[in-house]
C-alpha positions as CSV (number, residue, x, y, z in Angstrom):
1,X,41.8,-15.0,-139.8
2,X,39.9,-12.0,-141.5
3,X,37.7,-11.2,-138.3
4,X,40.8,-11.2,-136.2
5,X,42.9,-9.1,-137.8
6,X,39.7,-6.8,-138.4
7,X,39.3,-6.7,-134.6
8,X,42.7,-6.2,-134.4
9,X,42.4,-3.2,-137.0
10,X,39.4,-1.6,-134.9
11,X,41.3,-2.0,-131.7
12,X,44.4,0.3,-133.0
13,X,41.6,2.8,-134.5
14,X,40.3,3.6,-131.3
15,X,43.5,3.6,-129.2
16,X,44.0,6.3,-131.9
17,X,41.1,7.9,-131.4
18,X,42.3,8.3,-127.5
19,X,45.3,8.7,-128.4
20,X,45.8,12.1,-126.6
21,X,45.0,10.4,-123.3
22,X,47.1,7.8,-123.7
23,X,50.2,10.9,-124.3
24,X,49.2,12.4,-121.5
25,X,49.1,9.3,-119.3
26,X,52.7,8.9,-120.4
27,X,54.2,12.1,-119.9
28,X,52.6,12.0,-116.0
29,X,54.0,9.1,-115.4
30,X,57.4,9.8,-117.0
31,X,58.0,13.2,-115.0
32,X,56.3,11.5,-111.6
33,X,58.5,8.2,-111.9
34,X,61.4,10.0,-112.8
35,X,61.1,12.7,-110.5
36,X,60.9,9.7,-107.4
37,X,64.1,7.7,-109.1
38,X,65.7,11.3,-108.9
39,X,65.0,11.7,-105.6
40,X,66.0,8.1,-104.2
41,X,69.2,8.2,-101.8
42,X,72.5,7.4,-103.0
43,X,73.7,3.8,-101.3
44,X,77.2,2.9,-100.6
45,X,78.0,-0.8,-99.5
46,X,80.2,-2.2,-97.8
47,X,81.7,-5.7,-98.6
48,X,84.1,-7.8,-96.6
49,X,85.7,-11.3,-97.6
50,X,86.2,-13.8,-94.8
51,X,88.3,-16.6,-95.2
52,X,87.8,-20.4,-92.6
53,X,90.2,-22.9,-93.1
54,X,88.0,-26.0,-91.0
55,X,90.3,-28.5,-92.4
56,X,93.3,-27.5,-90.3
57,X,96.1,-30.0,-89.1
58,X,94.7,-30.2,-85.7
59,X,91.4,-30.9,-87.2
60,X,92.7,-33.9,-88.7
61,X,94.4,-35.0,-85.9
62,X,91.5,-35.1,-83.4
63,X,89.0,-35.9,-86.2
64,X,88.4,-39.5,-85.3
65,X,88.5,-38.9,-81.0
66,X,86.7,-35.5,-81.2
67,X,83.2,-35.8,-79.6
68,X,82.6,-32.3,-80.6
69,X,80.3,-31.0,-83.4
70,X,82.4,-30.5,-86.7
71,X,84.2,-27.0,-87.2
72,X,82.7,-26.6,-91.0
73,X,79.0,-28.0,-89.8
74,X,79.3,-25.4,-87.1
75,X,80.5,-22.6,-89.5
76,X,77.0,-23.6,-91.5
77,X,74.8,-23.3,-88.5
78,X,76.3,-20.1,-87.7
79,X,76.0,-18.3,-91.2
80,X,72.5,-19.5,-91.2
81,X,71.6,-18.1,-87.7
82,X,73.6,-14.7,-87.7
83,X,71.0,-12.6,-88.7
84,X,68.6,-14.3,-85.1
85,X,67.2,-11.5,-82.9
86,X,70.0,-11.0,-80.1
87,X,72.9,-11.2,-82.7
88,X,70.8,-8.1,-84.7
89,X,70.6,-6.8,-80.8
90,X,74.6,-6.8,-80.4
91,X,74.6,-5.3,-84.0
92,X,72.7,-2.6,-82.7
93,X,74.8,-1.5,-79.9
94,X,78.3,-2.3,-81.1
95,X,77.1,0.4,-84.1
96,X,75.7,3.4,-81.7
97,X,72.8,2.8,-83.8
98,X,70.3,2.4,-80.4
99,X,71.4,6.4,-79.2
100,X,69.4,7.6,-82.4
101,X,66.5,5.4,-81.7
102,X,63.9,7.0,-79.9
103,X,61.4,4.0,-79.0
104,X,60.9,0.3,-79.2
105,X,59.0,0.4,-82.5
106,X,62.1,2.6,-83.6
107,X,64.3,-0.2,-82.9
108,X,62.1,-2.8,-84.4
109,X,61.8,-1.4,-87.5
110,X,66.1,-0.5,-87.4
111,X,66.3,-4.4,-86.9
112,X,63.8,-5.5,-89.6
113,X,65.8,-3.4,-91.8
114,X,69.5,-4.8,-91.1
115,X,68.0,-8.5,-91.2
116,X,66.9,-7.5,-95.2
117,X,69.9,-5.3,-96.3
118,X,72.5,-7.5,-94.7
119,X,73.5,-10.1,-96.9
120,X,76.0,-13.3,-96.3
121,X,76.8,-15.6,-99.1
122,X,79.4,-18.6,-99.8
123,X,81.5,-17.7,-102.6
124,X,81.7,-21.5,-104.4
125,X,82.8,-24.1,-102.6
126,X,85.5,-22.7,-100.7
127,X,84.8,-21.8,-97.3
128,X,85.0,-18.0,-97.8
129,X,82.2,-16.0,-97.2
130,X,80.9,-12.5,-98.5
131,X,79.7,-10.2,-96.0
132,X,77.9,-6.8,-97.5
133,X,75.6,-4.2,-96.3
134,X,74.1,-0.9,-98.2
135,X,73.3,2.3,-96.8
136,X,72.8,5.8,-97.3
137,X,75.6,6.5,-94.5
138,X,79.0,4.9,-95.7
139,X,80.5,5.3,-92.3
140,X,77.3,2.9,-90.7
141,X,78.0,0.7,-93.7
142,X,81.7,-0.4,-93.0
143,X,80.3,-0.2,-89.0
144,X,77.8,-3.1,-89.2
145,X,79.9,-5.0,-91.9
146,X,83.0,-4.9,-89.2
147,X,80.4,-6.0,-86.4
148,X,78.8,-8.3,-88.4
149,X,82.2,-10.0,-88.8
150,X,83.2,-9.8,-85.3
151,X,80.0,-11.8,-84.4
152,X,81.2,-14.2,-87.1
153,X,84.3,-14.8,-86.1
154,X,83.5,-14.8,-82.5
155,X,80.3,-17.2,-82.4
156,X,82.5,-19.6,-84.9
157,X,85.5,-19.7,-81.8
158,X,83.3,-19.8,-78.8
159,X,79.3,-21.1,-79.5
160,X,79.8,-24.2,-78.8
161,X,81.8,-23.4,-75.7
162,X,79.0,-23.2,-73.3
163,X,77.3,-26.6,-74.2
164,X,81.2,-28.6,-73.9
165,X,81.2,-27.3,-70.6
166,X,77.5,-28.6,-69.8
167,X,78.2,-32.0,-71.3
168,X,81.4,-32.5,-69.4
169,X,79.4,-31.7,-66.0
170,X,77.1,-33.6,-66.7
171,X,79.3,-36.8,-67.9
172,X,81.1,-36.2,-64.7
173,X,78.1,-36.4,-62.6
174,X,77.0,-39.8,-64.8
175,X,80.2,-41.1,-64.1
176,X,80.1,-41.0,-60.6
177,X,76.9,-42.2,-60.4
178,X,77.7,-45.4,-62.4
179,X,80.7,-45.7,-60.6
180,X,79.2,-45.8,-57.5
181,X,76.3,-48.4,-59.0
182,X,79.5,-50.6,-60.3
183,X,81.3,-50.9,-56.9
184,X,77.8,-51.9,-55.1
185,X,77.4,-54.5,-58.3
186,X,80.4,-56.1,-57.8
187,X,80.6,-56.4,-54.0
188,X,77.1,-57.7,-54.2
189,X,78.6,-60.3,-56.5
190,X,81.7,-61.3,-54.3
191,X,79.8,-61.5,-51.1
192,X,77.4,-64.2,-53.2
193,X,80.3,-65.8,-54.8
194,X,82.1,-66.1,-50.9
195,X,78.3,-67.7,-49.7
196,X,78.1,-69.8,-52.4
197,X,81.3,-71.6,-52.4
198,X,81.4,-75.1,-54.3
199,X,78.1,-74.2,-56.1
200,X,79.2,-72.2,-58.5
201,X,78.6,-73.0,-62.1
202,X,80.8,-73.9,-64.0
203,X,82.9,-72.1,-67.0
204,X,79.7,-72.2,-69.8
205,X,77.9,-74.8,-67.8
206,X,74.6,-74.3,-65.8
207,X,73.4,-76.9,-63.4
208,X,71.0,-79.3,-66.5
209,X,74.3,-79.4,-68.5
210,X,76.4,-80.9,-65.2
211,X,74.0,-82.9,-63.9
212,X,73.6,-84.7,-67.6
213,X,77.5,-85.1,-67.8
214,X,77.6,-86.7,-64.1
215,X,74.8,-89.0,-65.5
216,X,76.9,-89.7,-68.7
217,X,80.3,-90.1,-67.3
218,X,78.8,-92.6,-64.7
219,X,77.2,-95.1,-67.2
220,X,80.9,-94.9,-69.0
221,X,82.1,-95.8,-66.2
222,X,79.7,-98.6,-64.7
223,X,80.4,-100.1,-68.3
224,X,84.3,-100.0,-68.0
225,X,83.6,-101.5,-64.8
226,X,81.5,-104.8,-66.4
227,X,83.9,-105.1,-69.1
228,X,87.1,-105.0,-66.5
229,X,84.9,-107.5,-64.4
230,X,84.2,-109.5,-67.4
231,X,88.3,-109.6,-68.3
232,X,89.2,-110.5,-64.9
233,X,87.2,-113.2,-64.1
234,X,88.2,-114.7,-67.7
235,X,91.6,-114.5,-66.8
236,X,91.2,-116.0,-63.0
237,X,89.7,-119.3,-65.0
238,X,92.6,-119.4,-67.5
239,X,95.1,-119.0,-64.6
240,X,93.0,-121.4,-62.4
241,X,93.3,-124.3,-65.6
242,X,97.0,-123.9,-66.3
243,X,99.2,-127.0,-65.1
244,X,103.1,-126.7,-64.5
245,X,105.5,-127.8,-66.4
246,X,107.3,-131.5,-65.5
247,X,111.2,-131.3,-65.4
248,X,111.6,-128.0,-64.4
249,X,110.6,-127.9,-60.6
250,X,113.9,-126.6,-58.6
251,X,114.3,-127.5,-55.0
252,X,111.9,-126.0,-52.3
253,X,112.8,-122.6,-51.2
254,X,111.5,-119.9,-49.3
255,X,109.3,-117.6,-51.1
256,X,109.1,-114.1,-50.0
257,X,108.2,-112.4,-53.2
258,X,106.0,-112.5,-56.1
259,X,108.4,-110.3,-59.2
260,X,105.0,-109.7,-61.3
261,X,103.2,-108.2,-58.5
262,X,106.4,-106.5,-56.8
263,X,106.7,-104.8,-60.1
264,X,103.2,-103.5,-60.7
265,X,103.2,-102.2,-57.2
266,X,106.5,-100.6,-57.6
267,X,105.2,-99.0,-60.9
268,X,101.8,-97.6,-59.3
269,X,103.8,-96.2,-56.3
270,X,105.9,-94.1,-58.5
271,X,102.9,-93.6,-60.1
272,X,101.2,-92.1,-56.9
273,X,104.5,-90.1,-55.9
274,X,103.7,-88.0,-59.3
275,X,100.5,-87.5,-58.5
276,X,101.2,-86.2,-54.9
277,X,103.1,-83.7,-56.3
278,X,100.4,-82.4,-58.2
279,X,96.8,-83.1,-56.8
280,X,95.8,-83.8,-52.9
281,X,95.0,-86.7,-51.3
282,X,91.1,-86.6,-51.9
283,X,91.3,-86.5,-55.7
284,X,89.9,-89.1,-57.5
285,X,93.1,-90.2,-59.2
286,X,94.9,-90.2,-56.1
287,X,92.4,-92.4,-54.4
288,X,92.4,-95.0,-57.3
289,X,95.7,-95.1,-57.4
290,X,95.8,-95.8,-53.7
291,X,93.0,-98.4,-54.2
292,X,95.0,-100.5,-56.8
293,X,97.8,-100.5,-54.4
294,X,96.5,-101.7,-51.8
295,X,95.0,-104.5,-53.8
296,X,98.0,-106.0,-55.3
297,X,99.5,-105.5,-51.3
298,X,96.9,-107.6,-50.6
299,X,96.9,-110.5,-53.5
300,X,100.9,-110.6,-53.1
301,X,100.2,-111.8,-49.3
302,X,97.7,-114.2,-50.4
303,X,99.8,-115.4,-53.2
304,X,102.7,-115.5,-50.5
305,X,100.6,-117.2,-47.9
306,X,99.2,-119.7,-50.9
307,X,102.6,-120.8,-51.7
308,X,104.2,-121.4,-48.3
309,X,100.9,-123.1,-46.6
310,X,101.2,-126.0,-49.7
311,X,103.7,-128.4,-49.8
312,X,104.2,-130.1,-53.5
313,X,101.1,-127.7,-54.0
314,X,104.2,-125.3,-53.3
315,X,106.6,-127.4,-55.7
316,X,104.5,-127.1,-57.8
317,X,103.3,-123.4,-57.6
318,X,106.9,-123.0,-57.7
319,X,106.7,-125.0,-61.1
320,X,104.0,-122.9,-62.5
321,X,105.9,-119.7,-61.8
322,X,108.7,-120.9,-64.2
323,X,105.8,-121.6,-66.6
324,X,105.7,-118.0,-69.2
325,X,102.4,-118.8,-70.0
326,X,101.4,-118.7,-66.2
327,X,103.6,-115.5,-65.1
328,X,101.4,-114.1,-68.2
329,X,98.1,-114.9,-67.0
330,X,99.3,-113.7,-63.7
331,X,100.4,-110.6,-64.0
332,X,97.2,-110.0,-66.2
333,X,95.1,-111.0,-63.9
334,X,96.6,-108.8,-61.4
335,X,96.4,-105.9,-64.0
336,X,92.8,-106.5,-64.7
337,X,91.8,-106.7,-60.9
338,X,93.6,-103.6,-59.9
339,X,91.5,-102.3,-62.7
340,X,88.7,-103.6,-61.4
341,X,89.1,-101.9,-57.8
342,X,90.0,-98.6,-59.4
343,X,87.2,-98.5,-61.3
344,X,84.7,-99.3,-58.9
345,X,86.2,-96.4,-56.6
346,X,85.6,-94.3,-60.1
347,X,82.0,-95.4,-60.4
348,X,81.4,-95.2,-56.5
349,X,83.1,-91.5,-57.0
350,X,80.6,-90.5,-59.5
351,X,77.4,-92.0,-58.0
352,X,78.1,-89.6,-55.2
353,X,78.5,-87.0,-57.6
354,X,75.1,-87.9,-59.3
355,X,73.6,-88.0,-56.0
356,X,74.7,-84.9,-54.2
357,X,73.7,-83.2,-57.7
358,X,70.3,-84.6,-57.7
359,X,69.8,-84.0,-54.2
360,X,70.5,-79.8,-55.1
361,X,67.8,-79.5,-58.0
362,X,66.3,-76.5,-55.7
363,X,69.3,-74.9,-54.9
364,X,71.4,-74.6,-57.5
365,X,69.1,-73.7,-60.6
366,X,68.2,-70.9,-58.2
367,X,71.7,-69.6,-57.3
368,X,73.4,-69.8,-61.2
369,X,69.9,-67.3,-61.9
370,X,70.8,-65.1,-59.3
371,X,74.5,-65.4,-60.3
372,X,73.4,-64.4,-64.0
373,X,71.4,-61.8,-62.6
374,X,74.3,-60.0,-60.7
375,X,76.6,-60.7,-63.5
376,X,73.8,-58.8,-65.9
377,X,73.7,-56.2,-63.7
378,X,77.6,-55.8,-63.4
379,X,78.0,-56.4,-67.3
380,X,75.3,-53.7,-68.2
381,X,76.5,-50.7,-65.0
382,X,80.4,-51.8,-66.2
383,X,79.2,-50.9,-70.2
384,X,77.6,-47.9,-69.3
385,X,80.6,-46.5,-66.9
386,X,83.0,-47.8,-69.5
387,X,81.0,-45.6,-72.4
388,X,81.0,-42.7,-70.2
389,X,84.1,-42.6,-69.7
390,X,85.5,-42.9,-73.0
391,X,82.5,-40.0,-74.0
392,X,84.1,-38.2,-71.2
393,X,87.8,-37.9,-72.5
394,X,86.8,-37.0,-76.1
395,X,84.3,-34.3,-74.7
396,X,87.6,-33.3,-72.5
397,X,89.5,-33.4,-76.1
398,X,87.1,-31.3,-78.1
399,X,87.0,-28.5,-75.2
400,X,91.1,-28.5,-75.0
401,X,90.9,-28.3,-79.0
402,X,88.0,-24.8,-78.6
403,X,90.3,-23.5,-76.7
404,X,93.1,-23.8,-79.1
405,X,93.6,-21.0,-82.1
406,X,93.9,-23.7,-84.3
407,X,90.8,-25.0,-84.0
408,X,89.6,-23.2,-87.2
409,X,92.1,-20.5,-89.2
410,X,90.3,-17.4,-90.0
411,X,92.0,-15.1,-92.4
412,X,90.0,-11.6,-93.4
413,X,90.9,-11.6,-97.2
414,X,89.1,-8.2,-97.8
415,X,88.4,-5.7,-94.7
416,X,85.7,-4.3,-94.4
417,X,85.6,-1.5,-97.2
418,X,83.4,1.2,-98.7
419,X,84.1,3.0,-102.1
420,X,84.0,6.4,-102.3
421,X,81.1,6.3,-105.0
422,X,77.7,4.9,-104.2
423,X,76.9,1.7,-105.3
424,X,73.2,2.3,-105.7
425,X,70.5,2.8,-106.3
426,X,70.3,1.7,-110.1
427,X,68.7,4.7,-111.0
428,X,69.3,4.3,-115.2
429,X,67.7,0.8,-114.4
430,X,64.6,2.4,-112.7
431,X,64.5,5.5,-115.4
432,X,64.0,3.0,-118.3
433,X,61.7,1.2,-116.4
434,X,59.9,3.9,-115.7
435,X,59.9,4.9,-119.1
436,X,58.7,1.8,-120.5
437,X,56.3,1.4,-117.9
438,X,54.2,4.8,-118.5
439,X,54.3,3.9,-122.3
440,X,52.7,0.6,-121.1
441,X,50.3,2.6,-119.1
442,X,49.1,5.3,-121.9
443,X,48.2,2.4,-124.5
444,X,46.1,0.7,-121.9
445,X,44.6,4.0,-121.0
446,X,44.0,4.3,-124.4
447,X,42.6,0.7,-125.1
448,X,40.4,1.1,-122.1
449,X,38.6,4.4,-123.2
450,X,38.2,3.2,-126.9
451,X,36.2,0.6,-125.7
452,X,33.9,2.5,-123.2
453,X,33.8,5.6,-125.7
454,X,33.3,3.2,-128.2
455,X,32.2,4.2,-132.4
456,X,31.6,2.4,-135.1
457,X,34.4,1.9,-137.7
458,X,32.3,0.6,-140.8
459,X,28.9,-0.3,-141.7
460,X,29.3,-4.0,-141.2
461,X,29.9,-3.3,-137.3
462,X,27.0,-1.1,-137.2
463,X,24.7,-3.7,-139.1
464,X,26.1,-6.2,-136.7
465,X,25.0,-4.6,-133.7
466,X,21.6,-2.7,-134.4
467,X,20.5,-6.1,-136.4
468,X,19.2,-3.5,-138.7
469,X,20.3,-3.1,-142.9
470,X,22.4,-0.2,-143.7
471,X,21.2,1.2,-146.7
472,X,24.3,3.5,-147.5
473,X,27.1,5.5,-145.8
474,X,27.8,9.0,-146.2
475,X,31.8,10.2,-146.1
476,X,33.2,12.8,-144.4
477,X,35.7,15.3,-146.0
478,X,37.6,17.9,-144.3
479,X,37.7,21.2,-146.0
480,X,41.3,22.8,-146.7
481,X,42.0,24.6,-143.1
482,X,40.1,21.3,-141.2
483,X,42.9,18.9,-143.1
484,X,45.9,21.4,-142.2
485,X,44.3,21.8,-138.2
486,X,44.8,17.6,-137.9
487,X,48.0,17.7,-139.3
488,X,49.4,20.4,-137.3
489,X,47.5,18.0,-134.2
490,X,49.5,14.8,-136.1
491,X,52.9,16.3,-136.1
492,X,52.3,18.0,-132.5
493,X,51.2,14.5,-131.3
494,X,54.4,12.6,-133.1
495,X,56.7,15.6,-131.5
496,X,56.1,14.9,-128.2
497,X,56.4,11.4,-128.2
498,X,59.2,11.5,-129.5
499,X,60.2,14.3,-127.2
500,X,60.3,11.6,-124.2
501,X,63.2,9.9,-125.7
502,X,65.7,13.4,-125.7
503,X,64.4,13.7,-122.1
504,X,65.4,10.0,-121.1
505,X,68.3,10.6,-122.7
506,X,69.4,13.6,-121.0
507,X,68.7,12.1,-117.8
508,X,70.7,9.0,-118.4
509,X,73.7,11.4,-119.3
510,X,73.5,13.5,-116.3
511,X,73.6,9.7,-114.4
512,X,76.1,8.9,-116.1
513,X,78.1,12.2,-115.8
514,X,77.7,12.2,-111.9
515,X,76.0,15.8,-112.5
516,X,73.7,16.3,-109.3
517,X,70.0,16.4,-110.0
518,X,66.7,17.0,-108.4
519,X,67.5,15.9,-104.1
């Protein structure tokens, strides 16, 4: 710690040494800095507050249907890309700044320099905006401020004016184009529909899916068909074994109906009359019906024709058609026959089902893939056309809402304004910086030249750095007129440091007191 602040010690005792420099360092950097502060132009700026209200009712409105870009992400862009090369251009001309620019590098430089002075900031998060701009001319301040806020306003209104257009032609022309594609799609698919009639697939069913059902539905049916058989021939051997009942055999008569199988015919013909109504005459149930008909027309003449050919046979079939067990058994049996013939018709129906389904295992896989193929392509061209067109009416909506005033409310809260003092430069700012910078400058002068001029301080340093022993030191003393000589050079020194502080302080009061100065 004692070496240091030694070091320390022997640093100050040569910036004293040098001391002189270091004053005179000062004081030329003092009048030179203040002399160029002095002589910087006065700046007046001009300020402007902007006002855009992007959350208008008619933004609202429109905000779910609009295709168009947002008003307050547009009003971003913008204040981000005002200060581009052709808006600077238009800033340019609209100020009369090109007639005093004499050449291209002129101009260049006149651009470089607005892009740099001309400032745009957000004040919070309200959309208002701050538009200044400083220069020596107060009249070509307010000039580029107003321009400045004309481009504003005007590239917020109508920027994106230009590219709604575009999009709608080009929607337009999409349109048309899909349009067209859509009407060939779906003639192509009713010309194939018209040449493939009765090979269509059916609703959610391709040709594996039918032909597996036609499979299905026929084994059902074979096996209704055994079990009906089954029942039927059961019954004929129950009817076949039942004997009539002695005592109650009435006198012969003519027999010209059978009631069991008069009413089971008259209950399927009603039954056929309601179908008629409904289906044609090739339909399955239809032809079934039909079937079962005929059937009990036919076992009602052989039951007729059994009963009048026999003589006590007839008595006594006469007999067993009193018998209620017998007229059960009967009109079972007739039941389970006319099942039996409607169900074959049902199983004979199917087979040819199965058969013409097997015989097409070429043909129709092929047409349901080309069916799915023009329905893909009509699904996919009616998508596109449909997306279009509903991209088309909200582009339509977000160019009829440009167009409107309401689209975004500007409101100019301050105009464009200059005040009648300048606003710059800082010049007290600059004057103490000056100030404290050629202070700065005259120690380091001074540190500088104590080291390269340097001495030695005490006989340790010198033993130190000749490596050699100092036997003893011999003092210095100034005679009477020597000692008064430094002082005089003490107080002179002390006087005109101090002297920079009346100066700085004159100057700042002649800033302050709008007194004009060097120009």
């Amino acid at each position: 710690m004692q070496d240091i602040i030694e070091q320390i010690a022997s640093y100050l005792r040569g910036m004293w040494r040098q001391r002189w420099y270091a004053l005179l360092v000062a004081w030329t950097f003092c009048i030179v800095g203040w002399a160029a502060v002095l002589q910087l132009p006065d700046q007046y700026e001009a300020n402007a507050r902007v006002h855009i209200n992007t959350d208008t009712l008619l933004q609202r409105l429109v905000r779910d249907i609009d295709a168009g870009e947002d008003t307050s992400d547009r009003v971003r862009v913008i204040t981000q890309t005002l200060l581009s090369r052709p808006n600077l251009e238009k800033i340019v001309r609209m100020t009369d700044m090109d007639i005093r620019l004499q050449d291209e590098s002129a101009q260049e430089s006149a651009m470089k320099s607005l892009e740099k002075k001309i400032k745009i900031a957000r004040a919070g998060r309200e959309d208002i905006f701050n538009i200044s701009y400083s220069d020596a001319d107060p009249l070509l301040s307010k000039k580029i401020v107003q321009a400045i806020l004309t481009l504003f306003v005007e590239n917020t209104l109508g920027e994106s004016r230009e590219e709604t257009d575009a999009a709608q032609k080009f929607l337009d022309k999409q349109i048309g184009d899909y349009e067209q594609r859509l009407n060939e799609a779906e003639n192509a698919l009713k010309e194939f529909k018209r040449k493939n009639v009765g090979r269509m697939p059916e609703q959610g069913k391709d040709y594996y899916m039918r032909l597996q059902e036609g499979n299905n539905a026929l084994r059902e049916a074979e096996l209704e068909l055994r079990q009906a058989e089954n029942q039927a021939s059961e019954l004929r051997r129950q009817v076949t074994g039942e004997e009539p009942t002695f005592g109650m055999v009435a006198p012969p008569v003519q027999v010209t109906s059978v009631p069991a199988l008069d009413n089971r015919i008259q209950s399927m013909q009603e039954k056929l009359d309601e179908l008629l109504l409904h289906y044609t005459e090739k339909h399955p149930d239809v032809v079934n019906t039909k079937g079962m008909i005929a059937d009990l027309q036919k076992q009602k003449e052989e039951t007729l024709k059994s009963m009048a050919g026999q003589g006590d046979g007839g008595m006594a079939a006469a007999g067993l058609d009193n018998n209620p067990v017998y007229q059960q058994l009967r009109i079972s049996l007739g039941e389970a026959d006319a099942r039996v013939a409607a169900l074959k018709v049902k199983v004979d129906e199917y087979k040819a089902r199965a058969k013409e389904l097997q015989g097409m295992v070429f043909v129709l896989p092929q047409v349901e893939a080309e069916l799915a193929a023009l329905n893909r392509d009509y699904e996919v061209n009616k998508q596109k056309y449909d997306q279009l067109t509903e991209k088309r009416e909200a582009t339509r909506i977000s160019q009829e809402r440009e167009v409107s005033s309401n689209d975004a409310q500007f409101r100019v809260v301050d105009p464009p304004r200059v005040p009648p003092e300048p606003t710059g430069p800082n010049r007290i700012l600059f004057m103490s910086l000056v100030l404290v910078g050629s202070l700065g400058a005259g120690l380091f002068i001074a540190l500088v030249l104590s080291q390269v001029l340097s001495t030695f301080d005490n006989p340790k340093d010198l033993m130190s750095a000749l490596q050699l022993p100092v036997l003893g030191t011999v003092s210095y003393i100034l005679s009477p007129p020597a000692l008064r000589r430094r002082r005089l050079k003490n107080l002179a020194f002390a006087a005109l440091c101090v002297f920079l502080l009346p100066v700085y302080g004159a100057l700042i009061y002649l800033q302050h007191a709008g007194i004009p100065m060097l120009k």
